[in-house]
N, C-alpha and C positions, 0 to 999 in steps of 0.2 A: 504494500500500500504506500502508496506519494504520502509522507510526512507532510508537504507544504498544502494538503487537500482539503478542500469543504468536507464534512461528515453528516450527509444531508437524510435525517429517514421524512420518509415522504409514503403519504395514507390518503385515501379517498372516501367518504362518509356521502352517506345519501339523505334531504330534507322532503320534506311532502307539507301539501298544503292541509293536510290532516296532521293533527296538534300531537304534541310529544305531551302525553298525560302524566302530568306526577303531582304528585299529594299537595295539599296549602291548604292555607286555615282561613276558616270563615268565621263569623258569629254562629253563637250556639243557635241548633235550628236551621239557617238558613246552608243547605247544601250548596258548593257551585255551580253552574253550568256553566259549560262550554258551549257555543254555539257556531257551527261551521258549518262548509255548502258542502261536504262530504266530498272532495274535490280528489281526487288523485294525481295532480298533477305532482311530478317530481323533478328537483333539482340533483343533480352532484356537487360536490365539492371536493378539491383536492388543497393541502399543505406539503408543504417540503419545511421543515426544522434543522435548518444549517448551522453546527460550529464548527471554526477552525481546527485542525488537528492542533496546530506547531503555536495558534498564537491566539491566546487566549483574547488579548485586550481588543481581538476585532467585534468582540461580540455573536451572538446567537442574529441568526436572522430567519424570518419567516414569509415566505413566498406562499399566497395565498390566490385557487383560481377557484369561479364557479359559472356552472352551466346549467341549461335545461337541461332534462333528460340523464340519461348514462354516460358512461366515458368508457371508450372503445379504446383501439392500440393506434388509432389516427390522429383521437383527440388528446392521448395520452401523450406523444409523441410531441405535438402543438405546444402544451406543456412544459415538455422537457426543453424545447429548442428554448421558452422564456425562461426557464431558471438558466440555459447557456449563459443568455442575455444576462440575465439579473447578476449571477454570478463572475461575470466578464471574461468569460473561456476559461478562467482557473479550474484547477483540476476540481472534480467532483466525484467522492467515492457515493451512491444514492443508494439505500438500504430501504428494501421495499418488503410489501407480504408477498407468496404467492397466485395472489390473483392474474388469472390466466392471461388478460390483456400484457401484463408486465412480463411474461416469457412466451409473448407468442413467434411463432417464426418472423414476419414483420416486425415486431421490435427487436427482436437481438440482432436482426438483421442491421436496421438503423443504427443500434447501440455499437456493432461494432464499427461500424465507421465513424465515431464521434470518438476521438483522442482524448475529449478533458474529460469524459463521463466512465468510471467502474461501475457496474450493477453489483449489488450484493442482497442476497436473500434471507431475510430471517424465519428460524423456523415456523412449522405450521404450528397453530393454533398458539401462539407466543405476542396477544396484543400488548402484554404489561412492557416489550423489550421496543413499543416503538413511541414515543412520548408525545406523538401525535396524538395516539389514539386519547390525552387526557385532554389535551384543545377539546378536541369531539367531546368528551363528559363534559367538561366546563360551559361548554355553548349550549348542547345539549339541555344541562339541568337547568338552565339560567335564562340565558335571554329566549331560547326556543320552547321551553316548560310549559304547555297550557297554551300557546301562541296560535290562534286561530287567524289567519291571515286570509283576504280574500286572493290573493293575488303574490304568485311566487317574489315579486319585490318585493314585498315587506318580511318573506322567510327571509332574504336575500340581504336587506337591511340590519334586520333583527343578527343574522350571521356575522355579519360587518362590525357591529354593535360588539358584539361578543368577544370577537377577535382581537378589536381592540381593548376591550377590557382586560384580557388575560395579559395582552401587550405591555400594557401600565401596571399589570401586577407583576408581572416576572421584571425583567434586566430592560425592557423595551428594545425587544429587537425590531426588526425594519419589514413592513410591513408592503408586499405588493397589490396593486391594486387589480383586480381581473378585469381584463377587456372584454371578456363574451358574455356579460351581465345583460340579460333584456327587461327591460323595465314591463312591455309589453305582455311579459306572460300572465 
């Protein structure tokens, strides 16, 4: 492994316009209700969690995209080309799960033609080894908890919202903004 390399794990989580349910207190007597259009419409979301190997004081940084719909190995790929960018061709070791998009023949095809990018895979069912996956609990229990949205922008928001909160709690690493955001859905 390049000593001088980014140490990036990077994770994909999925949002829906149907509310992430979890517990809160009301006045005695009065139950909550949630009220939503039963919508299915679904978003992805991907982070990448980058620190330096060799040099601490650059900081953690955090590269954040989200989309309608799924992420395939074309969109995933779209992706990887903006952490290049974000990253500025330095070397990048990426520590991924198994999800089939991330080893299919089309990406390691790509991946190996990319110099500054190593894949590295961690084991299966092992979410606790990628510290993404605690962003996802954080946003999750918090600003998405109970969140009835009419309209994927305000999941979308609410996510933004969230991201940044964690941002201001941890070291404040640097936060990218996603370009394929449709206010429209």
């Amino acid at each position: 492994m390049n000593k001088r390399a980014w140490i990036v794990f990077f994770d994909e989580s999925g949002v829906s316009l149907l509310p992430q349910v979890r517990r809160t207190y009301a006045p005695r007597g009065r139950t909550p209700v949630l009220r939503h259009r039963l919508n299915w419409k679904r978003a992805s979301m991907a982070a990448a969690l980058g620190y330096h190997a060799a040099d601490a004081r650059r900081g953690p940084r955090l590269c954040f995209h989200l989309k309608p719909g799924s992420y395939d190995t074309t969109a995933l790929i779209g992706v990887l080309e903006q952490i290049k960018t974000f990253y500025a061709g330095e070397p990048v070791v990426l520590v991924w799960d198994g999800l089939s998009a991330h080893w299919s023949r089309a990406m390691r095809a790509w991946a190996a033609g990319q110099n500054w990018l190593t894949l590295e895979r961690l084991p299966a069912y092992a979410p606790e080894l990628n510290p993404v996956e605690g962003l996802w609990s954080a946003i999750k229990t918090r600003e998405l908890a109970n969140l009835a949205g009419d309209h994927l922008a305000d999941v979308a928001d609410a996510t933004e919202h969230g991201i940044r909160r964690v941002c201001l709690q941890r070291t404040t690493p640097v936060v990218l903004p996603h370009p394929h955001r449709t206010d429209n859905s």
